[in-house]
C-alpha positions as CSV (number, residue, x, y, z in Angstrom):
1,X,-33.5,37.8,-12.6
2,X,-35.4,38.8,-16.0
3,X,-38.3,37.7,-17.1
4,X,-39.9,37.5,-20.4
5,X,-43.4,37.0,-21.1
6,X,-44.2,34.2,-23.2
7,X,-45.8,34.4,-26.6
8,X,-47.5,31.5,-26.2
9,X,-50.8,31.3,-24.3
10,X,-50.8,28.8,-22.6
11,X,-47.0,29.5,-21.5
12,X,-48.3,32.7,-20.3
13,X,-51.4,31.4,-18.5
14,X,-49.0,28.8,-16.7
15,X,-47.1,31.5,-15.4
16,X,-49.8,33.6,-14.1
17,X,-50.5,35.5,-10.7
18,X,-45.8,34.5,-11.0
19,X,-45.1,38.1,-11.4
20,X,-46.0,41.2,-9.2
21,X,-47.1,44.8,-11.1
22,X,-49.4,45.7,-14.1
23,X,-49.9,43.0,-16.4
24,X,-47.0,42.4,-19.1
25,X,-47.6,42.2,-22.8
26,X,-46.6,39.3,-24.8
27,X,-42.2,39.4,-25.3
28,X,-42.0,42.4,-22.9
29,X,-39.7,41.7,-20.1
30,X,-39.2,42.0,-16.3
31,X,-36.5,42.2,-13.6
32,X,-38.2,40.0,-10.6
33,X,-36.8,39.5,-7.0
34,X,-36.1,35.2,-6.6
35,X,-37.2,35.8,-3.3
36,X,-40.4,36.8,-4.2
37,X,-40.8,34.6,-7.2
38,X,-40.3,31.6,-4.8
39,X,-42.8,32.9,-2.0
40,X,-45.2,32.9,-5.1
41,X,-44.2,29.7,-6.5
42,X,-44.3,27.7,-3.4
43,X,-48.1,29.0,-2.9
44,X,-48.8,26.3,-5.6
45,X,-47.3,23.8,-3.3
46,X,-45.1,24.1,-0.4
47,X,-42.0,22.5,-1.9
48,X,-42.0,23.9,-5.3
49,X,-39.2,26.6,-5.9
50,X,-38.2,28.2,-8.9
51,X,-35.2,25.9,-9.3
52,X,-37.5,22.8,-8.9
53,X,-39.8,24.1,-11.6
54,X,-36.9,24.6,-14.1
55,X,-35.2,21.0,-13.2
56,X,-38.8,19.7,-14.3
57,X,-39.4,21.9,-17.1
58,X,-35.9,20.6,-18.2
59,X,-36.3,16.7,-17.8
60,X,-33.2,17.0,-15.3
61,X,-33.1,15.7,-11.8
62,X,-33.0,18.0,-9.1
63,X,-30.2,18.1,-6.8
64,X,-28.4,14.7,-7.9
65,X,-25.6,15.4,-5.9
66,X,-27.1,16.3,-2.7
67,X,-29.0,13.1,-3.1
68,X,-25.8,10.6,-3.8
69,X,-23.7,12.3,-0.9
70,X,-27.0,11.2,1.6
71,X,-27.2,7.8,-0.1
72,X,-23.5,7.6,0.3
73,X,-23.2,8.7,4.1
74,X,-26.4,6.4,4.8
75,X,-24.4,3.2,2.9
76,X,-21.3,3.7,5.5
77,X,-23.6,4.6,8.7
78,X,-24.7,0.9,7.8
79,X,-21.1,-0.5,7.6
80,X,-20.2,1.3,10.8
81,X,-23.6,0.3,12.5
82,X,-22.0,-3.5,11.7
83,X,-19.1,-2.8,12.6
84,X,-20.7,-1.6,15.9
85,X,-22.8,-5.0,16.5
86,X,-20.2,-7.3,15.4
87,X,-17.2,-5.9,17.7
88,X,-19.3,-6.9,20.6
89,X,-19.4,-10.5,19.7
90,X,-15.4,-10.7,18.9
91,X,-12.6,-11.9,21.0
92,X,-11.0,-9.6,23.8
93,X,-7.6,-9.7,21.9
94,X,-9.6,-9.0,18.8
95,X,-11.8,-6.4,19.7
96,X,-8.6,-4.5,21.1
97,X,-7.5,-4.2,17.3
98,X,-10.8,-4.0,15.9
99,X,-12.6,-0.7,18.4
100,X,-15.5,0.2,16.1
101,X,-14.8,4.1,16.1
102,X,-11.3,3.8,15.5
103,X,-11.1,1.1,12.7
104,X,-14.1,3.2,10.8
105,X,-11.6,6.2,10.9
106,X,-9.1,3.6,9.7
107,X,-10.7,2.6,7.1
108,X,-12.4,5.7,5.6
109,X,-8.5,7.3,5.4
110,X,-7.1,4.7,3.5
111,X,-10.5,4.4,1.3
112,X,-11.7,1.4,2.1
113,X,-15.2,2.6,3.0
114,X,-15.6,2.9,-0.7
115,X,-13.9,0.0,-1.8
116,X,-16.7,-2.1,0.7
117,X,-19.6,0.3,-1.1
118,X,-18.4,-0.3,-4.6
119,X,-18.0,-4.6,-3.6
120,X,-21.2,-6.7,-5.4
121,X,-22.4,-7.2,-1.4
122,X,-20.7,-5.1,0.9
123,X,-22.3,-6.1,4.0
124,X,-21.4,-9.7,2.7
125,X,-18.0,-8.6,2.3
126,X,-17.8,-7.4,5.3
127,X,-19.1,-9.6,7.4
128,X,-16.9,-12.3,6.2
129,X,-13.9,-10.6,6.8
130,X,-15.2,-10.0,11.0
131,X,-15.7,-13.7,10.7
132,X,-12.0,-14.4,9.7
133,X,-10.5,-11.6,12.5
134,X,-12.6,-13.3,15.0
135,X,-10.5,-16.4,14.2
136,X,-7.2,-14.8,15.0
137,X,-5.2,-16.3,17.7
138,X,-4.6,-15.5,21.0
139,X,-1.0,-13.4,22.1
140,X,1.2,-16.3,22.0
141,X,-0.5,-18.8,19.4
142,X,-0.2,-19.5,15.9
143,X,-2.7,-20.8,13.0
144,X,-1.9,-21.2,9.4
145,X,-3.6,-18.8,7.1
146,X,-5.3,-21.8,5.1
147,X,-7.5,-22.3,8.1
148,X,-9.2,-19.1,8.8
149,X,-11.8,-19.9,6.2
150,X,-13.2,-23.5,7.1
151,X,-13.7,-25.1,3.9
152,X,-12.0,-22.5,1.7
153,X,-8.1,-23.4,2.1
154,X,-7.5,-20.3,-0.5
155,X,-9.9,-17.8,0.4
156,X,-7.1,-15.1,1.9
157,X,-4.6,-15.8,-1.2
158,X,-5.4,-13.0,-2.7
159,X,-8.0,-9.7,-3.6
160,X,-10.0,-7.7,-1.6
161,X,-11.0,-10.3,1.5
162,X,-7.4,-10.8,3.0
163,X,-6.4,-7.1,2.3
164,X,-9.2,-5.4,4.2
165,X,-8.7,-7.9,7.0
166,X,-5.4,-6.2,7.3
167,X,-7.4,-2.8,6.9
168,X,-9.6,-4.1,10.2
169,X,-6.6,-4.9,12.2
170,X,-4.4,-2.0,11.2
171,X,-1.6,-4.4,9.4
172,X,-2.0,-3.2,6.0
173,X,0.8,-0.8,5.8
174,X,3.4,-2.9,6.2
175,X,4.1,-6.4,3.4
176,X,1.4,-8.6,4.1
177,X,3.6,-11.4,4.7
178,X,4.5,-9.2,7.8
179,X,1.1,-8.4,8.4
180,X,-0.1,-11.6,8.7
181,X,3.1,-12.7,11.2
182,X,2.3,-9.4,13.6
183,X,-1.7,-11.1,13.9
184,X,-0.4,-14.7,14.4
185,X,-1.0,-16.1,11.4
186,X,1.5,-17.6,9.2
187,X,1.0,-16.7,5.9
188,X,3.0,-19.4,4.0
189,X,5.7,-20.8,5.3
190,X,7.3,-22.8,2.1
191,X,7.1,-19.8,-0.6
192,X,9.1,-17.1,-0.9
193,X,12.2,-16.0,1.5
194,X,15.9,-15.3,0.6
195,X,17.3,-16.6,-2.3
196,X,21.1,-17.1,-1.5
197,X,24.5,-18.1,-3.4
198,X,28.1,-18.1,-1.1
199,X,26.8,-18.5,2.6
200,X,25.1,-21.3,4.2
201,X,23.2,-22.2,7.7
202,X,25.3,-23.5,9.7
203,X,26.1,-27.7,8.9
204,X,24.4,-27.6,5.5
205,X,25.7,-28.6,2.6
206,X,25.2,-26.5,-0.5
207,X,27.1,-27.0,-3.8
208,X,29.5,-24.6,-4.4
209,X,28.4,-21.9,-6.6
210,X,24.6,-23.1,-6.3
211,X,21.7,-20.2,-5.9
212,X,19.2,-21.7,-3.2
213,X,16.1,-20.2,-1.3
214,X,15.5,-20.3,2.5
215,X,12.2,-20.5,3.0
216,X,10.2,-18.9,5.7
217,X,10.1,-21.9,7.5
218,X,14.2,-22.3,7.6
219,X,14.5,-18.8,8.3
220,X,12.2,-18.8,11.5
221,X,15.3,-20.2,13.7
222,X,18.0,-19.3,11.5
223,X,22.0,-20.3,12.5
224,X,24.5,-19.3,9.9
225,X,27.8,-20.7,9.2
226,X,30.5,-18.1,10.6
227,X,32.7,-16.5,8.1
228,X,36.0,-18.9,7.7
229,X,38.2,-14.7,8.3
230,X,37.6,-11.8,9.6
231,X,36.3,-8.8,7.3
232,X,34.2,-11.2,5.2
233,X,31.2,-9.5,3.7
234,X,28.0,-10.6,2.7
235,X,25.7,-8.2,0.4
236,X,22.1,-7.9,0.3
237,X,20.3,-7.0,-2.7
238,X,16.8,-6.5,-3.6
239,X,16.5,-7.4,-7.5
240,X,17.5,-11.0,-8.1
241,X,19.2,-10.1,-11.2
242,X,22.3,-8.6,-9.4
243,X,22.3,-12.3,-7.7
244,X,22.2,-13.5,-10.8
245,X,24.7,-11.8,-12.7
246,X,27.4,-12.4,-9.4
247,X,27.2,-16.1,-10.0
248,X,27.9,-15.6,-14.1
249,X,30.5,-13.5,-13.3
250,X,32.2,-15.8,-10.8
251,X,31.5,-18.8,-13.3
252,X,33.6,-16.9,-16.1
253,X,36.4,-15.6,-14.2
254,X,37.4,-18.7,-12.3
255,X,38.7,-21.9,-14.4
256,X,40.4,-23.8,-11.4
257,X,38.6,-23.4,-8.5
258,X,35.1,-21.8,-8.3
259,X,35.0,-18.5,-6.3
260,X,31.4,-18.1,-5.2
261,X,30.3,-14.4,-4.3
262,X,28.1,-13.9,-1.3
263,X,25.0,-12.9,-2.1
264,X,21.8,-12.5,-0.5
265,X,18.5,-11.5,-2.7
266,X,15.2,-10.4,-0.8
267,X,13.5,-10.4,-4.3
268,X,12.1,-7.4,-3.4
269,X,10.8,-5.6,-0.2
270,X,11.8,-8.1,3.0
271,X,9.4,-9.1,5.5
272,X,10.3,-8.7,9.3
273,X,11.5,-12.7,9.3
274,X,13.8,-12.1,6.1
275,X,15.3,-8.9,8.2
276,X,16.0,-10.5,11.0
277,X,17.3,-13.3,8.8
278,X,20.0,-11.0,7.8
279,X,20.4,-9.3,10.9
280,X,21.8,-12.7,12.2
281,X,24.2,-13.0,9.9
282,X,25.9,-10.1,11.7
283,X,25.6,-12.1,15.1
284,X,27.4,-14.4,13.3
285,X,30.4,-12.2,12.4
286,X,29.6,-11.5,8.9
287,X,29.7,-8.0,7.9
288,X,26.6,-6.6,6.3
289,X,26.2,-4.4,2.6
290,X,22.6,-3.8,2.1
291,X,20.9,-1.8,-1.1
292,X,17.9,-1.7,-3.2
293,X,16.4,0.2,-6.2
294,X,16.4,4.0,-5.3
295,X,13.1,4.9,-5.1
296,X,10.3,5.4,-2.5
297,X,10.4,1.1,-2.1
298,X,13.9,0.8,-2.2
299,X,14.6,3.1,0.2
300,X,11.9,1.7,2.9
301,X,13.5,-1.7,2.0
302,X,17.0,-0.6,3.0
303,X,15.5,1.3,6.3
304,X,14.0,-2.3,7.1
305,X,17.0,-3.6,6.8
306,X,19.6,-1.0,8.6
307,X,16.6,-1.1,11.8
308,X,17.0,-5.2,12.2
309,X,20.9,-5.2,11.5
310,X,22.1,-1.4,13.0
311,X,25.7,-2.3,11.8
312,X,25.1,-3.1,8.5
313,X,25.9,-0.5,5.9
314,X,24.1,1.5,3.0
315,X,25.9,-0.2,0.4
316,X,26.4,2.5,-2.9
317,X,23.4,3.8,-1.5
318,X,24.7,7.8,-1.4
319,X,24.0,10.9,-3.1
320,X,27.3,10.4,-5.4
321,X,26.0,6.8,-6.3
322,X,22.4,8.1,-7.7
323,X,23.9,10.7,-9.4
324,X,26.4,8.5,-10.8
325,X,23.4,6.7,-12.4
326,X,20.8,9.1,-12.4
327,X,19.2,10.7,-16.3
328,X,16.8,13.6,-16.3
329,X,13.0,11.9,-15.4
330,X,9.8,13.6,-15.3
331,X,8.4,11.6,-12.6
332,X,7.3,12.3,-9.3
333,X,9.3,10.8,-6.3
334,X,6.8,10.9,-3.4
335,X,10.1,11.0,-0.6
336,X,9.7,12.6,3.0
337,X,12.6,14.1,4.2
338,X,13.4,11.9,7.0
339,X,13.5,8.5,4.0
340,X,17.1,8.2,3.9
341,X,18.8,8.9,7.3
342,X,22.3,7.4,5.9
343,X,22.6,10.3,3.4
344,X,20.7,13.4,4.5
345,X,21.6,15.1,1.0
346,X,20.0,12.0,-0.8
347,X,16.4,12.8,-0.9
348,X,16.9,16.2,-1.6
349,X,18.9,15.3,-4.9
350,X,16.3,12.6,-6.0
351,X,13.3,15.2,-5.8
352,X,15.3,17.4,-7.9
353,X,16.1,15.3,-10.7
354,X,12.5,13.0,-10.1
355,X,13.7,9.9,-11.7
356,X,14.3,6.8,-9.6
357,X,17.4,4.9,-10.2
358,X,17.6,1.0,-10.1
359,X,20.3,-1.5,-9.5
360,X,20.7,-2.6,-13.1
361,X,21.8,0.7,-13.4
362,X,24.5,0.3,-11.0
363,X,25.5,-3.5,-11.6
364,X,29.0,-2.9,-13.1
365,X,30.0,-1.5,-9.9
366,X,27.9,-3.9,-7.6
367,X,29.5,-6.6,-9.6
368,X,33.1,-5.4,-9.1
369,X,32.5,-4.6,-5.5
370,X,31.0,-8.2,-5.1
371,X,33.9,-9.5,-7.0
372,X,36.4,-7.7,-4.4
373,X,35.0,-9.1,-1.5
374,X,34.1,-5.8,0.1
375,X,32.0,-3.1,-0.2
376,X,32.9,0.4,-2.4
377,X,33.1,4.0,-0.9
């Protein structure tokens, strides 16, 4: 580097015995080895370097960044250190989900060790949620959600408490509905499930043309009323707004009799009860249409559904359909190649044209093929 003697004399008197050679006047300059420069600076103390002096000269902290990463790496040694002593003290069929090493991993991939570092308490945090996996039932058993926090009936409804429990015990990648049913916990029973127009369990009694919901509960054991033919379909739809729109339709065009559509709406992305739900309506001898929006969601929704219920069928789910429907986006389709095994030219199409597509878009020809009775090409 180059050097330039200070002016000033104190400046220059600070810097003495700093530069090898003759003395240097006042503004005349130097080139000096950093190598040599910190040999001599560190002979006024042993940690001083030339980069130390500057940061001080400069009112700036030295090395802030070095000093965050250690604090950082020290914060989650602690939260694996407790993940460490708490495993020992969980249940067998707990600690098999929960191994210290492996959930750590977990957890740092899907970036939850910095969600726990950024919480108010994170040790707090936590801790509480080891407390509520340790009260997990055994294989075989069941407990309802509301009781894994004595005293605190709502304490898993919602935020960051039930969600890293599912982080602990690797069920967060799937609906947490599902999540909660794959650790033995039944998450609510009495809210949410299909809502359905057309087809009933078997020996109820539903209005004709009336929109009900089968809660979880119903849907645990489910029996459904065969069809009264053969060939009957039923059609499964995520947006309750092609439900919806069925029934108007079926209300206008009828004036005598009242010819209900068969309809079944997941309200979005089904749980592992709703799917096998649906899958038992084929059991039943119903034949089986299922769709959803197409996007990334939509198109795991309808691989939910086509795993429970293998003889159901993509219903205007195709390449022609999204293209049929499908505007110029800008947006970014995160698909993988292997998202829509019903139409292996599908994904390809919706990465070009990066715009998902959603049932409203299709609904004239959902609502005709509903109308029908059977599903289009």
């Amino acid at each position: 580097m180059t050097v330039t003697v200070p002016t000033e004399a104190a400046r220059r008197a600070a810097a003495a015995g700093l530069i090898d050679g003759r003395p240097l006047e006042p503004g005349q300059s130097r080139r000096v080895s950093l190598e040599r420069l910190t040999a001599a600076v560190a002979t006024r103390g042993p940690r001083l370097t030339p980069g130390a002096v500057a940061a001080h000269a400069c009112n700036r902290r030295l090395a802030a960044n070095a000093r965050r990463r250690a604090q950082q790496t020290a914060a989650a040694d602690r939260i694996r250190t407790q993940l460490e002593r708490a495993a020992t003290g969980l249940p067998r069929h707990v600690r098999e989900l929960i191994g210290p090493e492996a959930v750590f991993g977990r957890l740092r991939t899907q970036g939850w060790i910095t969600r726990i570092l950024n919480a108010p308490d994170p040790s707090a945090l936590l801790g509480q949620a080891l407390q509520v996996a340790a009260q997990l039932p055994s294989p075989g058993q069941r407990v309802d959600r509301r009781l894994l926090v004595p005293g605190n009936p709502h304490a898993l409804d919602a935020g960051a408490l039930p969600a890293l429990v599912l982080a602990l015990t690797g069920s967060s990648r799937i609906p947490a509905r599902s999540g909660w049913a794959r650790l033995g916990v039944d998450f609510d029973d009495l809210l949410g499930g299909l809502i359905i127009t057309g087809i009933t369990p078997r020996d109820w009694r539903i209005p004709p043309g009336a929109a009900y919901t089968l809660p979880p509960r119903e849907l645990t054991r489910i029996d459904w009323e065969p069809p009264d033919g053969p060939d009957r379909w039923v059609f499964v739809t995520e947006n309750p707004s092609v439900l919806a729109a069925a029934a108007s339709q079926a209300l206008s065009l009828t004036r005598n009799s009242l010819v209900t559509p068969r309809v079944i709406c997941t309200a979005g992305t089904p749980s592992q009860l709703e799917c096998e739900a649906v899958a038992a309506l084929s059991d039943a001898g119903w034949n089986l249409a299922v769709r959803a929006d197409f996007d990334q969601a939509g198109l795991a929704h309808v691989r939910a559904l086509l795993a429970a219920a293998p003889v159901a069928i993509a219903w205007r789910m195709s390449t022609a359909d999204y293209l049929a429907a499908a505007p110029q986006g800008a947006d970014t389709l995160h698909l993988q190649d292997a998202d829509a095994p019903w139409d292996e030219q599908l994904v390809p199409v919706m990465r070009k044209h990066s715009v998902p597509v959603y049932e409203e878009d299709l609904l004239t020809a959902l609502l005709a093929d509903i109308a029908a009775g059977t599903p289009g090409t």
